[in-house]
Short mmCIF file of the C-alpha atoms (twelve columns), coordinates in Angstrom:
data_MODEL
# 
_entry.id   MODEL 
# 
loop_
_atom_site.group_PDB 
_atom_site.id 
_atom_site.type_symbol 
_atom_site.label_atom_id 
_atom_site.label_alt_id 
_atom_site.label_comp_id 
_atom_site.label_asym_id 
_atom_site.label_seq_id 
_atom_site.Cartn_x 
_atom_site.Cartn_y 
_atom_site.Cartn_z 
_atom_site.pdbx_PDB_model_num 
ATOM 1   C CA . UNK A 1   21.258  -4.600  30.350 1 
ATOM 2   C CA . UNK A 2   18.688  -2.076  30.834 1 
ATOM 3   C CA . UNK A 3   15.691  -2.998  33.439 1 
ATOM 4   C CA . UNK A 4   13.718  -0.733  35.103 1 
ATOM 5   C CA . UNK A 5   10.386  -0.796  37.014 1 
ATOM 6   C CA . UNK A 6   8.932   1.200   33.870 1 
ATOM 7   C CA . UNK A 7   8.074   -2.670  32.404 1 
ATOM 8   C CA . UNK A 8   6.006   -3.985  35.177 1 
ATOM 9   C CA . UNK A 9   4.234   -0.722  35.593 1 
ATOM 10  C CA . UNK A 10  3.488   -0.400  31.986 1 
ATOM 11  C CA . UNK A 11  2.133   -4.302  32.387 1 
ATOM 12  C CA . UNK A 12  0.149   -3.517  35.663 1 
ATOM 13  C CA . UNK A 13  -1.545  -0.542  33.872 1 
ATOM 14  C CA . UNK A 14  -2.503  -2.876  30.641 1 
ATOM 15  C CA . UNK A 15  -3.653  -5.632  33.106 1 
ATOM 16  C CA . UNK A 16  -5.952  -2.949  35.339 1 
ATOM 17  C CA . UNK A 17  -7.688  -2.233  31.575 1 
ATOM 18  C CA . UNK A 18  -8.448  -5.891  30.869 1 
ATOM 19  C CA . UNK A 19  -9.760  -6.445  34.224 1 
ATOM 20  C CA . UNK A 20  -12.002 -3.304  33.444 1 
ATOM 21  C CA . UNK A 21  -13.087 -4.626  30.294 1 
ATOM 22  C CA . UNK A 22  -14.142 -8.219  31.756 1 
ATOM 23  C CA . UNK A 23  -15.533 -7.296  34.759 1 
ATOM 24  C CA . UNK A 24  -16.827 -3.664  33.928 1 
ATOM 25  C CA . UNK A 25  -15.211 -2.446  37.313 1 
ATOM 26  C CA . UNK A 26  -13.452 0.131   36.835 1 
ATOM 27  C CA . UNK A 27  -9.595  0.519   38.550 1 
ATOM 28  C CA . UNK A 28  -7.992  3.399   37.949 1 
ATOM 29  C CA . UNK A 29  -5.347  3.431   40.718 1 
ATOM 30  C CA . UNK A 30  -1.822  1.318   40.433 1 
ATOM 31  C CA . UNK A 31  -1.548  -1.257  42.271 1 
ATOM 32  C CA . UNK A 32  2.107   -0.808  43.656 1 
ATOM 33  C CA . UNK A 33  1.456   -4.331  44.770 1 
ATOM 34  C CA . UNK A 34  0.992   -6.151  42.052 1 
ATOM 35  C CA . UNK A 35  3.640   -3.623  40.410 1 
ATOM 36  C CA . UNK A 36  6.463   -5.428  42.979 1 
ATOM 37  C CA . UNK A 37  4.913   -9.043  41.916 1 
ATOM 38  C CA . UNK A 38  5.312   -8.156  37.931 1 
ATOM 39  C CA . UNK A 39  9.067   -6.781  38.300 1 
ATOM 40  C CA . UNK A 40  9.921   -9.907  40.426 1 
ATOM 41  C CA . UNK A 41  8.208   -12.201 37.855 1 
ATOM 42  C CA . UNK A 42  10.419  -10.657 35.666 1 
ATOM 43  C CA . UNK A 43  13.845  -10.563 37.419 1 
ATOM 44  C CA . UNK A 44  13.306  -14.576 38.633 1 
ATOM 45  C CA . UNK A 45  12.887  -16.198 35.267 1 
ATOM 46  C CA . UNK A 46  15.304  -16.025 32.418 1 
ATOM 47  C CA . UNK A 47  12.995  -15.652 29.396 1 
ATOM 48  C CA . UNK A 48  11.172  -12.832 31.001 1 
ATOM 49  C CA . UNK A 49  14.111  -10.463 30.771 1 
ATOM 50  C CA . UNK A 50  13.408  -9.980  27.024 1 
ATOM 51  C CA . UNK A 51  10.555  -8.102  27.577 1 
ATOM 52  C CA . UNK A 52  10.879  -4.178  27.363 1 
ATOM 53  C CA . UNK A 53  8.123   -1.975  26.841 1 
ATOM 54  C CA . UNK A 54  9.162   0.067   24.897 1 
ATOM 55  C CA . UNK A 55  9.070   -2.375  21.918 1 
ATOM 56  C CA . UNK A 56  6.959   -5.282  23.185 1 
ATOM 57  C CA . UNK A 57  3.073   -5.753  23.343 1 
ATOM 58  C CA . UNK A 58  0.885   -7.869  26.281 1 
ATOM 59  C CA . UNK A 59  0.859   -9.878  22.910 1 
ATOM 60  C CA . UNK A 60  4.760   -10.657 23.071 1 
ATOM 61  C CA . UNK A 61  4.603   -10.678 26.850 1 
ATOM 62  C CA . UNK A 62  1.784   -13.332 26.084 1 
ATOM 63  C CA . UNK A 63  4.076   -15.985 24.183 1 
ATOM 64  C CA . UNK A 64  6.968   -15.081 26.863 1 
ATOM 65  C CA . UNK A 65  4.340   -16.296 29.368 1 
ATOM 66  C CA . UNK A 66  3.367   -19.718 27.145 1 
ATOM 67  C CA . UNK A 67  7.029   -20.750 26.512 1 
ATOM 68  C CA . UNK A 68  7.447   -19.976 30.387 1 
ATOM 69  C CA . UNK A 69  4.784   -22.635 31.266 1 
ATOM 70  C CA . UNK A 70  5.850   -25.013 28.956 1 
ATOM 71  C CA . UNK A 71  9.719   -24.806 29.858 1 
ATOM 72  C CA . UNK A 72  8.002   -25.163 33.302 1 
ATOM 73  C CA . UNK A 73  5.593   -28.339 32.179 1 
ATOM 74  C CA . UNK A 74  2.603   -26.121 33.875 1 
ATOM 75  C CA . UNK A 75  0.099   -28.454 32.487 1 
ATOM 76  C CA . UNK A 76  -3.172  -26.764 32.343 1 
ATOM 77  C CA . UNK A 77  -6.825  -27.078 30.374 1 
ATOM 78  C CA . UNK A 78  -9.251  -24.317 29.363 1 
ATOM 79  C CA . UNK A 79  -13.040 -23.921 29.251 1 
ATOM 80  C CA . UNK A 80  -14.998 -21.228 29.060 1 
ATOM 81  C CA . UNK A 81  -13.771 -18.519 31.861 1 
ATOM 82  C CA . UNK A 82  -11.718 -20.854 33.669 1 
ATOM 83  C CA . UNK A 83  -8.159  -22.720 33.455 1 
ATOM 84  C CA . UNK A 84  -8.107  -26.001 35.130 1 
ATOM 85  C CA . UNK A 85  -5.292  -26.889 37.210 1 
ATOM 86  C CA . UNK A 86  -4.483  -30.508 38.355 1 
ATOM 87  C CA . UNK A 87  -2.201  -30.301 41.075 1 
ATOM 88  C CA . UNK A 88  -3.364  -33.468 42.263 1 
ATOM 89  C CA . UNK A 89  -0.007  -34.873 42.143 1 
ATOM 90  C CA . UNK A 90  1.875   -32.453 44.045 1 
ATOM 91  C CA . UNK A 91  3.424   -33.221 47.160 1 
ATOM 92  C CA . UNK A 92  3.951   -29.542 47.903 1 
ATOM 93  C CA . UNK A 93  1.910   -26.426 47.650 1 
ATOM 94  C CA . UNK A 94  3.141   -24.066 44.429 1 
ATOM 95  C CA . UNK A 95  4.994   -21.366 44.996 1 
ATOM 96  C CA . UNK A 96  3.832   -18.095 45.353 1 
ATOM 97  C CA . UNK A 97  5.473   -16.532 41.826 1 
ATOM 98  C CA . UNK A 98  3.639   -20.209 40.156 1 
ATOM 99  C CA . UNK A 99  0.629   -18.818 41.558 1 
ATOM 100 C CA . UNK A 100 0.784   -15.471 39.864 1 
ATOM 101 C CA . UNK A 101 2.370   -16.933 36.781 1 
ATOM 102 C CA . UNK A 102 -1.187  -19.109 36.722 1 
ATOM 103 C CA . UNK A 103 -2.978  -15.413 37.415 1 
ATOM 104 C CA . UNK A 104 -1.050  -13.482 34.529 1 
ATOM 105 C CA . UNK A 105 -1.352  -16.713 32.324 1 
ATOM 106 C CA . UNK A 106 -5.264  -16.574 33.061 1 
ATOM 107 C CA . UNK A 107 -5.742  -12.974 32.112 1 
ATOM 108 C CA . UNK A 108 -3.858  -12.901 29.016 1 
ATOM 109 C CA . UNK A 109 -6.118  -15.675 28.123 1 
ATOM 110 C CA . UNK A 110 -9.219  -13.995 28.943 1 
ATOM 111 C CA . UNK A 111 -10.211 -15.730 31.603 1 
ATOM 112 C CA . UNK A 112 -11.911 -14.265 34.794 1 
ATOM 113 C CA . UNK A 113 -10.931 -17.321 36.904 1 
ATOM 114 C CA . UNK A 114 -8.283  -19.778 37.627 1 
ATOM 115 C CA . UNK A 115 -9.231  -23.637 39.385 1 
ATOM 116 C CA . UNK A 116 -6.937  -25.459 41.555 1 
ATOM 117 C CA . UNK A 117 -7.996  -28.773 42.421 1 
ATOM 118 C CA . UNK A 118 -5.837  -30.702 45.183 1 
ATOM 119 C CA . UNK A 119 -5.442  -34.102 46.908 1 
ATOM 120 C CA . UNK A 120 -6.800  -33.505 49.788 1 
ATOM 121 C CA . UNK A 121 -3.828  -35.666 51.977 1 
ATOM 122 C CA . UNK A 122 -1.652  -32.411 50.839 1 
ATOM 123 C CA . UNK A 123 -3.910  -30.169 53.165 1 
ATOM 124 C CA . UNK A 124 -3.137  -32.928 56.050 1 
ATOM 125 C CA . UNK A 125 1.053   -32.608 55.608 1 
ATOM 126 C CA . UNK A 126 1.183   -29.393 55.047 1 
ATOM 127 C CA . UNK A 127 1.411   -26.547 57.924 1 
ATOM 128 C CA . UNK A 128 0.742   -22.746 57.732 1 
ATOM 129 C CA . UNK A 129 4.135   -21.911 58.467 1 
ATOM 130 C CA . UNK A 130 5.514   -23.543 55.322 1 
ATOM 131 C CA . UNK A 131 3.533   -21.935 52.695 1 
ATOM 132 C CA . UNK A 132 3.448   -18.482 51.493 1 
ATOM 133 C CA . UNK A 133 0.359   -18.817 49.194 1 
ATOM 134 C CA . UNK A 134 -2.450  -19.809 51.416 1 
ATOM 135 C CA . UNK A 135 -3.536  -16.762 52.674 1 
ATOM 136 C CA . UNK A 136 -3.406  -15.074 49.174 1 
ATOM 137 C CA . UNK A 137 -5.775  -18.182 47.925 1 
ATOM 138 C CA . UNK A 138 -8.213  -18.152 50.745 1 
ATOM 139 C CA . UNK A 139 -9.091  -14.313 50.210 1 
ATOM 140 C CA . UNK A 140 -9.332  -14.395 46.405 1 
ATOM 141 C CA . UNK A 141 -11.140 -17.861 45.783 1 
ATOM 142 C CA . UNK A 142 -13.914 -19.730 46.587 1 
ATOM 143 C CA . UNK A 143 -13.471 -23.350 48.535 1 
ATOM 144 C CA . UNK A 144 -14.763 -26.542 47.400 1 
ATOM 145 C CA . UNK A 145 -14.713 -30.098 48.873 1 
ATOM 146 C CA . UNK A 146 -15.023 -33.103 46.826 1 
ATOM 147 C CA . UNK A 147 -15.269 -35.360 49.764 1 
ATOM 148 C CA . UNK A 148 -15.813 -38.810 47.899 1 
ATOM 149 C CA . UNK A 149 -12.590 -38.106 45.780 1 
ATOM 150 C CA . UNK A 150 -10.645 -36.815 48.788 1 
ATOM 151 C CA . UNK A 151 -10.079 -33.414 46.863 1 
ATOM 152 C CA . UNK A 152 -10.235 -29.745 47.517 1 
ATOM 153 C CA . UNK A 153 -11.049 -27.681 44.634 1 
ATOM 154 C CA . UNK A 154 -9.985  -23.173 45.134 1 
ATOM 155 C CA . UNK A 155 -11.929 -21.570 42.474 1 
ATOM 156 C CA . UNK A 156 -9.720  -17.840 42.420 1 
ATOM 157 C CA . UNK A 157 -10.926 -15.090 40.984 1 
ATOM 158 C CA . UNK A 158 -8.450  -13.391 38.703 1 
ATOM 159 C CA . UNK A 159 -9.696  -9.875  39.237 1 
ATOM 160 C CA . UNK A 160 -9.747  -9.899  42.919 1 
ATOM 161 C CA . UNK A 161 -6.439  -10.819 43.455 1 
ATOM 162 C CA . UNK A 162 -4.950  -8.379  41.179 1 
ATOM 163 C CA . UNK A 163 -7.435  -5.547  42.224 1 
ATOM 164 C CA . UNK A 164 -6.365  -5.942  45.670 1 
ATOM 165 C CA . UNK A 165 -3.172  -3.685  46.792 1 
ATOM 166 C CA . UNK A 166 -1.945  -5.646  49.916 1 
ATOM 167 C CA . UNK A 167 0.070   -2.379  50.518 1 
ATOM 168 C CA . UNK A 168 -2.897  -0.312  51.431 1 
ATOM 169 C CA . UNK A 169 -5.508  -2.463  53.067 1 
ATOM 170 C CA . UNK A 170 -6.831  -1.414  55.983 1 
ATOM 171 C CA . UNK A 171 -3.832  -1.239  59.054 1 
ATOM 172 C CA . UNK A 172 -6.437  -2.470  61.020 1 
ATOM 173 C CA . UNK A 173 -7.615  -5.613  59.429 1 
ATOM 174 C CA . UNK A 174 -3.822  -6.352  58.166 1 
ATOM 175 C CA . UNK A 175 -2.534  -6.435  61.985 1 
ATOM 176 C CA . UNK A 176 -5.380  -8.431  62.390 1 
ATOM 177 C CA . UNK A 177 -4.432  -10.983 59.662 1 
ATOM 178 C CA . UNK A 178 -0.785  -10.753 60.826 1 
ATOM 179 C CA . UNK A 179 -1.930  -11.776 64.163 1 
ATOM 180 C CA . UNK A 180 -3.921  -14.902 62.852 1 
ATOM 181 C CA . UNK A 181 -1.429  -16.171 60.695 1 
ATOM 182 C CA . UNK A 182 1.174   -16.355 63.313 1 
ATOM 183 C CA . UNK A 183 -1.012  -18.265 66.077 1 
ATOM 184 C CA . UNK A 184 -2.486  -20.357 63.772 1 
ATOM 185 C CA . UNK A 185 1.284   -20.880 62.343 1 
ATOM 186 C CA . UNK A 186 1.246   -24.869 63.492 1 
ATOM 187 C CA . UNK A 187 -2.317  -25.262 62.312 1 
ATOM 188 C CA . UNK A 188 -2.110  -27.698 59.157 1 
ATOM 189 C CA . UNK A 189 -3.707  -26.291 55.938 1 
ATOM 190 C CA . UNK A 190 -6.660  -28.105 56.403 1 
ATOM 191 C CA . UNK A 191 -7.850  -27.003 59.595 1 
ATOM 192 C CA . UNK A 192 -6.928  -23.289 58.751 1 
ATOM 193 C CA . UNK A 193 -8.928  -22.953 55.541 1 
ATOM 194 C CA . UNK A 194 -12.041 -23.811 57.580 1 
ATOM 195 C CA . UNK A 195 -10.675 -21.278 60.121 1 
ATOM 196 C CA . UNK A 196 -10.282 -18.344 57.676 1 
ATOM 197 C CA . UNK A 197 -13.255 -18.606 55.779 1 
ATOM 198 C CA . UNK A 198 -12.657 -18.119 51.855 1 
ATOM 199 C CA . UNK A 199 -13.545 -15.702 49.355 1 
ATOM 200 C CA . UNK A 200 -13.267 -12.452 51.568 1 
ATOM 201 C CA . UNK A 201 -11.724 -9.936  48.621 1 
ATOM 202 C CA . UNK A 202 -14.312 -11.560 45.898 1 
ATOM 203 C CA . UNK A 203 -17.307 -10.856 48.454 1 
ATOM 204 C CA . UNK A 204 -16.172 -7.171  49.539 1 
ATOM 205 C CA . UNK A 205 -16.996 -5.762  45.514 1 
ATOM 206 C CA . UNK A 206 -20.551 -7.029  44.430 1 
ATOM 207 C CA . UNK A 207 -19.445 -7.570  40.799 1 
ATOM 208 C CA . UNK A 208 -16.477 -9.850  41.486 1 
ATOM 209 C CA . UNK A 209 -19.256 -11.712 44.016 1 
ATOM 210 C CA . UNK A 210 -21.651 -12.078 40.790 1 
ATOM 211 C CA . UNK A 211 -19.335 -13.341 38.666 1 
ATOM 212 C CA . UNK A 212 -17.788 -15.506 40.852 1 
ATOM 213 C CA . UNK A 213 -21.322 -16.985 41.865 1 
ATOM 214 C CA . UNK A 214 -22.031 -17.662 38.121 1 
ATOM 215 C CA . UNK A 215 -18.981 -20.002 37.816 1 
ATOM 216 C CA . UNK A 216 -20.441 -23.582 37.737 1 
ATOM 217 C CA . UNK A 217 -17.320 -26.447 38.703 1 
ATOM 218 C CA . UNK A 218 -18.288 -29.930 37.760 1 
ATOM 219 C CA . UNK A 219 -16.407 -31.976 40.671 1 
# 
């Protein structure tokens, strides 16, 4: 069976255009990144393997995606820009490919943001170390605390997350992040989150800051 990288590039390049078109930021440079993330999307889940380029659409790729979420029960609700995300439930943290299924999902549905609300008791069992998401959350969303309904609410921004190649950041700041992560390894979620500060690829490009800021969450 034929399956080359030439699919997820192909989908990266239609995904940087969409971005452009809802944000009016401009990317012209593949992400190599998010490249890697697309091709292992595809290789991990059975129904993705149909997809090939050459004959499919984002359309087709689209109802791939919505019988993947449904074979998956990703229960989900929509309004305006956002997709609403219960996770409430959970006694573990998604995965990191169920995160960027929720991303892709979110974009082919036109939507510039994606919002994960939590119980907050998660954020108390939960360590660093056993996660592979929560850096990737904290530096594409914003954080909200419902403290009355012990909840915490990550509003992620689409765009930010799939503008940002974690190849090329700066050497620098990704030692530095490196670093962090593995001291603060036995923190549990909650006290990191407060530690790390949210948000920090959404602030660093003033247009995904703006339309971040004009995303109103009713807790």
């Amino acid at each position: 069976m034929k399956k080359t990288i030439e699919d997820a590039e192909y989908i990266e390049k239609e995904f940087r255009s969409r971005i452009s078109t809802t944000t009016g930021l401009k990317i012209t440079k593949a992400n190599y990144w998010f490249i890697d993330i697309v091709q292992m999307l595809l290789n991990c889940y059975p129904i993705l393997r149909k997809f090939y380029h050459e004959n499919m659409g984002i359309e087709e790729l689209q109802l791939l995606i919505v019988q993947l979420t449904e074979y998956l029960e990703m229960h989900y609700s929509e309004d305006d820009d956002l997709i609403f995300v219960d996770l409430t439930e959970m006694k573990t943290l998604m995965s990191f490919k169920e995160m960027m299924l929720w991303i892709i999902l979110g974009l082919l549905n036109g939507k510039s943001h994606i919002h994960f609300k939590f119980n907050e008791k998660l954020f108390d069992d939960i360590k660093v170390s056993n996660t592979d998401i929560i850096d990737y959350l904290c530096d594409n969303s914003y954080f909200l605390e419902n403290s009355a309904k012990k909840e915490y609410n990550f509003t992620l921004s689409v765009a930010a997350i799939l503008s940002c190649d974690y190849y090329n950041q700066d050497p620098i700041i990704s030692s530095l992040k490196v670093i962090q992560q593995y001291y603060k390894k036995d923190l549990y979620l909650k006290e990191y989150i407060f530690y790390r500060k949210t948000g920090q690829n959404i602030n660093s490009k003033p247009k995904f800051k703006i339309q971040s800021s004009s995303i109103k969450i009713n807790l």
